[in-house]
DSSP file (Angstrom, degrees, kcal/mol; ACC not computed):
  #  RESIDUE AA STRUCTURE BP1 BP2  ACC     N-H-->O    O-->H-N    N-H-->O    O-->H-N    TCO  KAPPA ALPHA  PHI   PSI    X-CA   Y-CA   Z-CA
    1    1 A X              0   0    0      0, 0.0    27,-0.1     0, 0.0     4,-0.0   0.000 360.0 360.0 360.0 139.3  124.9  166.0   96.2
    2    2 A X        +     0   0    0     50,-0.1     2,-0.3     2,-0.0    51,-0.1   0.428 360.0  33.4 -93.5  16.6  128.4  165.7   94.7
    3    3 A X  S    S-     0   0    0     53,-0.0     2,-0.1    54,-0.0    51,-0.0  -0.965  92.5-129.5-159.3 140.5  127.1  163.1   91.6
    4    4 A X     >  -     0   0    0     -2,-0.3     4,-2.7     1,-0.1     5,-0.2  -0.501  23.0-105.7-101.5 178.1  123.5  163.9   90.5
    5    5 A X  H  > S+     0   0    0     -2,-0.1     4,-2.3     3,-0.1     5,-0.3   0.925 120.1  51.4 -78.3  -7.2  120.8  161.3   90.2
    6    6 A X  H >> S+     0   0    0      2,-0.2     4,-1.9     3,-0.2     3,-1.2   0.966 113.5  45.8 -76.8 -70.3  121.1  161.3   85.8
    7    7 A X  H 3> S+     0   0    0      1,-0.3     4,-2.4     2,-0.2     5,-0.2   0.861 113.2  53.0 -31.6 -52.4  125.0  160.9   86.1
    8    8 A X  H 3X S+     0   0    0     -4,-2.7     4,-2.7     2,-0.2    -1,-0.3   0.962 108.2  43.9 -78.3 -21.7  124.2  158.2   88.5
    9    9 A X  H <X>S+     0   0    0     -4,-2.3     5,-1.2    -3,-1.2     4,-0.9   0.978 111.0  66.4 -81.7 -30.8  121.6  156.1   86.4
   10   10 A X  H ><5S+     0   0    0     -4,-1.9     3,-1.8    -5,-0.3    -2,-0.2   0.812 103.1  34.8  24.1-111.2  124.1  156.7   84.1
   11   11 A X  H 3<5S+     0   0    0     -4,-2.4    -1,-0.2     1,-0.3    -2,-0.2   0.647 119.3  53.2 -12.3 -54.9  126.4  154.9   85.6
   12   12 A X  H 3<5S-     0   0    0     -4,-2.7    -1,-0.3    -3,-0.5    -2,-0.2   0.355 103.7-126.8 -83.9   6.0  123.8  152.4   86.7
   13   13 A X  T <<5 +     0   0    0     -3,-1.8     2,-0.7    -4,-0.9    -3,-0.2   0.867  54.6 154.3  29.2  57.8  122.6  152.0   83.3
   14   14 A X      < -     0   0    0     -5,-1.2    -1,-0.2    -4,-0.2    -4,-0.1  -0.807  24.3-179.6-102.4  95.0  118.8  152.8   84.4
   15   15 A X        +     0   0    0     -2,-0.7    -1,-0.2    -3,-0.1    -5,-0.1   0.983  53.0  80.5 -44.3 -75.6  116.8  154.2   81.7
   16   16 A X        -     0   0    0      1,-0.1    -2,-0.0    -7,-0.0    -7,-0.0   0.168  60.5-144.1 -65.9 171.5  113.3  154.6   83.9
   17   17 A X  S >  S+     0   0    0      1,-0.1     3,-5.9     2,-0.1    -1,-0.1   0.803  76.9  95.2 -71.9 -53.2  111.9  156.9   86.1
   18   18 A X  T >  S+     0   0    0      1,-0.3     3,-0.6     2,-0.1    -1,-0.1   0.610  92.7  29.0 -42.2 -64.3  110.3  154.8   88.1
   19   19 A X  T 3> S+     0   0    0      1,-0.2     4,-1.3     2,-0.1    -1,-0.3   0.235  74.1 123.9 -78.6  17.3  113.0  154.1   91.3
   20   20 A X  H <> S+     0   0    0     -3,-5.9     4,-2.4     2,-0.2    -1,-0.2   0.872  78.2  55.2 -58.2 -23.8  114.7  157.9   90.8
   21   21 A X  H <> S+     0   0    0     -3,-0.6     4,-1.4     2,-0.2     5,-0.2   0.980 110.0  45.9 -47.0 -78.8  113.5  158.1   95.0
   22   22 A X  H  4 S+     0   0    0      1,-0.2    -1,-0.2     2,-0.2    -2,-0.2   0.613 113.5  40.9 -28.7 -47.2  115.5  155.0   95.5
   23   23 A X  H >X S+     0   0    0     -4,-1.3     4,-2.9     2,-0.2     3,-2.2   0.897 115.6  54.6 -89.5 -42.1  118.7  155.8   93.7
   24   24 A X  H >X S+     0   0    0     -4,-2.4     3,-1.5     1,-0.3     2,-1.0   0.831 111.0  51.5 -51.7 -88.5  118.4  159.8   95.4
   25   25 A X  H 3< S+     0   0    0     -4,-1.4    -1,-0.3     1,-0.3    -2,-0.2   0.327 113.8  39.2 -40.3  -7.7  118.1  157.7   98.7
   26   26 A X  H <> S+     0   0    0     -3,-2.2     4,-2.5    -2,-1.0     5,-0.4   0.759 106.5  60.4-101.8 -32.2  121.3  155.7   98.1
   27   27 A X  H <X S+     0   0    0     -4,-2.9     4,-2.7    -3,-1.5    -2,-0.2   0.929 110.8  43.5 -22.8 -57.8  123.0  158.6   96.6
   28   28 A X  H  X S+     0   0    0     -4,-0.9     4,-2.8     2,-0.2     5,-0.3   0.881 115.7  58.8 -64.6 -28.1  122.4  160.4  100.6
   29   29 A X  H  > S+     0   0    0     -5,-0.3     4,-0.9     2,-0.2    -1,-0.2   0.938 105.2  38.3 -56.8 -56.1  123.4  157.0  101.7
   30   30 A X  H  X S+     0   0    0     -4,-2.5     4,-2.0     2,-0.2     5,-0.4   0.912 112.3  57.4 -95.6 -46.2  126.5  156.7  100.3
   31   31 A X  H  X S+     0   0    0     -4,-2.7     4,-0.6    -5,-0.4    -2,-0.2   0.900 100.5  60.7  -5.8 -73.0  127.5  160.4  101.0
   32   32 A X  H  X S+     0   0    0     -4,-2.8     4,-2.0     1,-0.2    -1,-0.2   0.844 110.2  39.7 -40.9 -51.9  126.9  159.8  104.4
   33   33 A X  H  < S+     0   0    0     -4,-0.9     4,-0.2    -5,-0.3    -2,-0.2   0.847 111.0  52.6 -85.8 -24.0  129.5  157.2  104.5
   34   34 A X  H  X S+     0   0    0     -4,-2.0     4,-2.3     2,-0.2     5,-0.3   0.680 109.8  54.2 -56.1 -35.2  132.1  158.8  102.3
   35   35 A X  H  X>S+     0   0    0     -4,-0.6     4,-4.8    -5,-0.4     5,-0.9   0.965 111.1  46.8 -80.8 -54.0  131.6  161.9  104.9
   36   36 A X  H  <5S+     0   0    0     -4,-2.0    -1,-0.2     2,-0.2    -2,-0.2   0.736 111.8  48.9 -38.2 -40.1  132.4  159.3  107.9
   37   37 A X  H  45S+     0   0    0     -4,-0.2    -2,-0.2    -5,-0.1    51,-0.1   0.941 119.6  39.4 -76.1 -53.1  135.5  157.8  106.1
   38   38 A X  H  <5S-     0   0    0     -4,-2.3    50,-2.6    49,-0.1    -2,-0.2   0.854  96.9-141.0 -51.4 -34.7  136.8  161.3  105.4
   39   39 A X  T  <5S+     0   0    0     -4,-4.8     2,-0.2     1,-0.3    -3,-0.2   0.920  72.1  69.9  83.1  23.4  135.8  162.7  108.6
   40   40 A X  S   <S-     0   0    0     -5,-0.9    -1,-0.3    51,-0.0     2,-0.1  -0.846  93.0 -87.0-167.8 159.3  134.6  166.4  107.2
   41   41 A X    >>  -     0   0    0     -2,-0.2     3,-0.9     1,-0.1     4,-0.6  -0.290  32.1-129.1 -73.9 171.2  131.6  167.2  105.1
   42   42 A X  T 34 S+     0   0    0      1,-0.2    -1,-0.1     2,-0.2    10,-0.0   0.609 105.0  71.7 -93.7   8.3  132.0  166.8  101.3
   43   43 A X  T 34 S+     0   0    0      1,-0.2    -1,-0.2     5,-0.0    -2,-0.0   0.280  80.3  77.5 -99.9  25.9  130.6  170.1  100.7
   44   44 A X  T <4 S+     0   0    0     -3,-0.9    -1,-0.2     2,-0.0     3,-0.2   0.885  71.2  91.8 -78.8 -52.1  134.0  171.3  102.2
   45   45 A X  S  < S-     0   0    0     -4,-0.6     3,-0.2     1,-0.1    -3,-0.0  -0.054  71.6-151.3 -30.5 117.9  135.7  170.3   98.6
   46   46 A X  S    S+     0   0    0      1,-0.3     2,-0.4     0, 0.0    -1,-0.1   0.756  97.0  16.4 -62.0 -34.4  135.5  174.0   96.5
   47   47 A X  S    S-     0   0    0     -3,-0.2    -1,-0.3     0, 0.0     2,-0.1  -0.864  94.7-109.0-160.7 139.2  135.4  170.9   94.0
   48   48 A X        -     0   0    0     -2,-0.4     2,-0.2    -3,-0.2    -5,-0.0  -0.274  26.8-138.7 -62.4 128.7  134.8  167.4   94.1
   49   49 A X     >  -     0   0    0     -2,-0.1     4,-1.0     1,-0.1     3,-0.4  -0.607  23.3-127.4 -96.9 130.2  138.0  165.6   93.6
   50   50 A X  H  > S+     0   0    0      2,-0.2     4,-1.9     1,-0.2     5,-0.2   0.862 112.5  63.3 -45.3 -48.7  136.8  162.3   91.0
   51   51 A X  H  > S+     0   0    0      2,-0.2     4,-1.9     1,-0.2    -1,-0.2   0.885 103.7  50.8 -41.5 -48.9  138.3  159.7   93.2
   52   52 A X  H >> S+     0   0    0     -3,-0.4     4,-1.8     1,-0.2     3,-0.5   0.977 112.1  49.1 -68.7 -41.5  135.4  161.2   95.9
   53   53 A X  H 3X S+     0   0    0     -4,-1.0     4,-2.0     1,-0.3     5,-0.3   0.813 109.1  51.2 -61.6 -34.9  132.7  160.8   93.1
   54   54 A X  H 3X S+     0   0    0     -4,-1.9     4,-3.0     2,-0.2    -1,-0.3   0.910 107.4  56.7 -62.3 -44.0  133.7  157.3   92.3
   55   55 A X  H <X S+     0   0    0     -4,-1.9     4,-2.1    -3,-0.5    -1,-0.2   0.778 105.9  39.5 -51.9 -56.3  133.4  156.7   95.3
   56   56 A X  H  X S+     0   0    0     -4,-1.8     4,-1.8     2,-0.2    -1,-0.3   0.690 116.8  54.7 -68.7 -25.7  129.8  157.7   96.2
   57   57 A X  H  X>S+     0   0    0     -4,-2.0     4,-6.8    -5,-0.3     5,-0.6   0.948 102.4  56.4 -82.9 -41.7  128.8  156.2   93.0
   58   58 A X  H  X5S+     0   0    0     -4,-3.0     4,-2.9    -5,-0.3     3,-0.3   0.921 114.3  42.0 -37.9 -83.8  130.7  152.8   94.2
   59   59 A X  H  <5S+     0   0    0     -4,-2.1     5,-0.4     1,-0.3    -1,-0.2   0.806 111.0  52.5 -33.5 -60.5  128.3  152.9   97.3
   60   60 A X  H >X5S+     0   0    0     -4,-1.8     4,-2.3     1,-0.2     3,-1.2   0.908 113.9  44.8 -77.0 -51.9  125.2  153.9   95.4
   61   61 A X  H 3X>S+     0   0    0     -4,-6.8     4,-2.0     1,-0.3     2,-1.2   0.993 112.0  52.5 -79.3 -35.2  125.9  150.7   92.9
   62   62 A X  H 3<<S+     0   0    0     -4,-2.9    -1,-0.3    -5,-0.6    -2,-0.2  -0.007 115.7  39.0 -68.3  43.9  126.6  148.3   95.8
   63   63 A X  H <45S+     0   0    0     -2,-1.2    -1,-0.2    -3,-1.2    -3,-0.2   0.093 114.3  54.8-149.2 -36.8  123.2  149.3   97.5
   64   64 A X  H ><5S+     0   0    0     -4,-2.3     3,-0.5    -5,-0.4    -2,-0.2   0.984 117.3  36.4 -67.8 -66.4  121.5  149.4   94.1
   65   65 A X  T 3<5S+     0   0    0     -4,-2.0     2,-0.8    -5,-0.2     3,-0.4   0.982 127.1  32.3 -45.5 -66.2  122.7  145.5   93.4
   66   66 A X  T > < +     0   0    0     -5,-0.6     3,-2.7     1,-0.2    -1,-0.2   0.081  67.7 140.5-111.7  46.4  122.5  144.0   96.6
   67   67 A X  T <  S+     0   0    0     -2,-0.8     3,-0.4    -3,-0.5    -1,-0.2   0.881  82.7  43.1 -33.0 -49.4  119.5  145.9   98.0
   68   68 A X  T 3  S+     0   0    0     -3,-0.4    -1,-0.4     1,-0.2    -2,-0.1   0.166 134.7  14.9 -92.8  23.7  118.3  142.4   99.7
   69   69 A X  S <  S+     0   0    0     -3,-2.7     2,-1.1    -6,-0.0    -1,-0.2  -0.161  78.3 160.1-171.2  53.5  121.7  141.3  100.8
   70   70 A X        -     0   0    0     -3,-0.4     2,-0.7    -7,-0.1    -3,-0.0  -0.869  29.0-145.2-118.0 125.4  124.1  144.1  100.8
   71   71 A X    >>  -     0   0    0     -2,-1.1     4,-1.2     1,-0.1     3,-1.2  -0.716  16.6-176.0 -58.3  89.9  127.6  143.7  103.2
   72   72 A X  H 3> S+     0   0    0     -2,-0.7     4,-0.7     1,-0.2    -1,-0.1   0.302  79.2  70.7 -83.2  13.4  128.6  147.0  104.6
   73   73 A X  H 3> S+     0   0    0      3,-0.1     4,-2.7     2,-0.1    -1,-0.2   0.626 102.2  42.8 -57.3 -31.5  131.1  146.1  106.0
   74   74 A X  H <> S+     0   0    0     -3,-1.2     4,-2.4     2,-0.2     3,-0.2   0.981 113.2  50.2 -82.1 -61.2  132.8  145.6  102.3
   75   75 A X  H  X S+     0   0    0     -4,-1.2     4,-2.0     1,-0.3    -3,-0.1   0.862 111.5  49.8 -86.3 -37.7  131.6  148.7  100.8
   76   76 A X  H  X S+     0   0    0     -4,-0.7     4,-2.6     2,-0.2    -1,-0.3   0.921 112.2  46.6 -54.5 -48.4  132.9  150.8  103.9
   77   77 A X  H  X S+     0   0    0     -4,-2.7     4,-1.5    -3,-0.2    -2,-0.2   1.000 117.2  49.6 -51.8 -59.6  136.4  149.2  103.8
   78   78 A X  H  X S+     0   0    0     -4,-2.4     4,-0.6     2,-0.2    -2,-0.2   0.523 108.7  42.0 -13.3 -56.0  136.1  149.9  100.5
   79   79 A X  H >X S+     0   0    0     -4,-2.0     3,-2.3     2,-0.2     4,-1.5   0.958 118.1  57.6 -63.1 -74.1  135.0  153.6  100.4
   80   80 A X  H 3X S+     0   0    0     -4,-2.6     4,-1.6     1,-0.3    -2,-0.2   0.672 100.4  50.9 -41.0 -45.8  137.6  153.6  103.2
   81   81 A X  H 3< S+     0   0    0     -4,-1.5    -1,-0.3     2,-0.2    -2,-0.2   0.870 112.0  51.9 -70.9 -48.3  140.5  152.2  101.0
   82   82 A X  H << S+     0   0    0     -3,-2.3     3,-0.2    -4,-0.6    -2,-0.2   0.842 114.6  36.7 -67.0 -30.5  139.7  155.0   98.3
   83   83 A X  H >X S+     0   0    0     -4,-1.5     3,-3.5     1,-0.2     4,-1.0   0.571  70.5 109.6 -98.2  -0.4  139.8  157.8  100.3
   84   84 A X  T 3< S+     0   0    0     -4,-1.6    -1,-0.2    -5,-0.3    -2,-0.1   0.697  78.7  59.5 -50.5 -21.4  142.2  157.3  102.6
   85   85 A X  T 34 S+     0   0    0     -3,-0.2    -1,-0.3     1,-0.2    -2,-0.1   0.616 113.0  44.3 -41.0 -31.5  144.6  160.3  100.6
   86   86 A X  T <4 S+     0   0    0     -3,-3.5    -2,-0.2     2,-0.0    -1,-0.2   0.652  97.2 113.8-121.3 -28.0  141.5  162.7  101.4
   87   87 A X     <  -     0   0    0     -4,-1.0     2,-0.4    -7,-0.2   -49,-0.1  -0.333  57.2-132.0 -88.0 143.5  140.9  161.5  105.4
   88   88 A X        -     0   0    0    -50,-2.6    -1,-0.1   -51,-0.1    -2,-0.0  -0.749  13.6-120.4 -92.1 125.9  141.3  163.2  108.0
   89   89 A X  S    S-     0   0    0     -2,-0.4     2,-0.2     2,-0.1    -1,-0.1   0.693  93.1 -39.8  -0.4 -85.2  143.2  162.5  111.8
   90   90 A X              0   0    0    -51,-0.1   -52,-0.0    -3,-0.0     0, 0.0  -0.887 360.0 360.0-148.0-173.8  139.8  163.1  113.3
   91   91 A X              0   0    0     -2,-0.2    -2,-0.1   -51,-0.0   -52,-0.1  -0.031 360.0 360.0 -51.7 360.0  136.7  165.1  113.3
């Protein structure tokens, strides 16, 4: 994982234990889709460029917030819109 889950409740300003499953499963979640925009895995990076971390953490809070409702359409343009510097032609 290129952000770990304490950085990301961090971020998410989560104190408890109790959902670390949950936030590791949107962590892979948004990964996955960061990996998609880019079009390479992310463990190609020797080091994770910040702009990619923001990125996954961006996914991970829109999935955390709108859990019952969440538009992936937005957070993928979105992701999309941040990386576009780092994506590749194709596959």
């Amino acid at each position: 994982m290129v952000v770990t889950l304490e950085e990301t409740k961090k971020f998410l300003r989560v104190d408890s234990d109790d959902e670390d499953a949950l936030i590791t499963d949107f962590i892979k979640a948004s990964e996955d889709i960061c990996e998609g925009v880019l079009r390479f895995p992310l463990s190609d990076f020797e080091e994770t460029p910040e702009l990619i971390k923001q990125a996954v953490l961006f996914g991970v809070s829109q999935f955390y917030e709108f859990r019952e409702s969440i538009d992936t359409k937005i957070v993928i343009e979105t992701i999309k819109r941040l990386l576009f510097a780092y994506r590749k032609e194709d596959w």
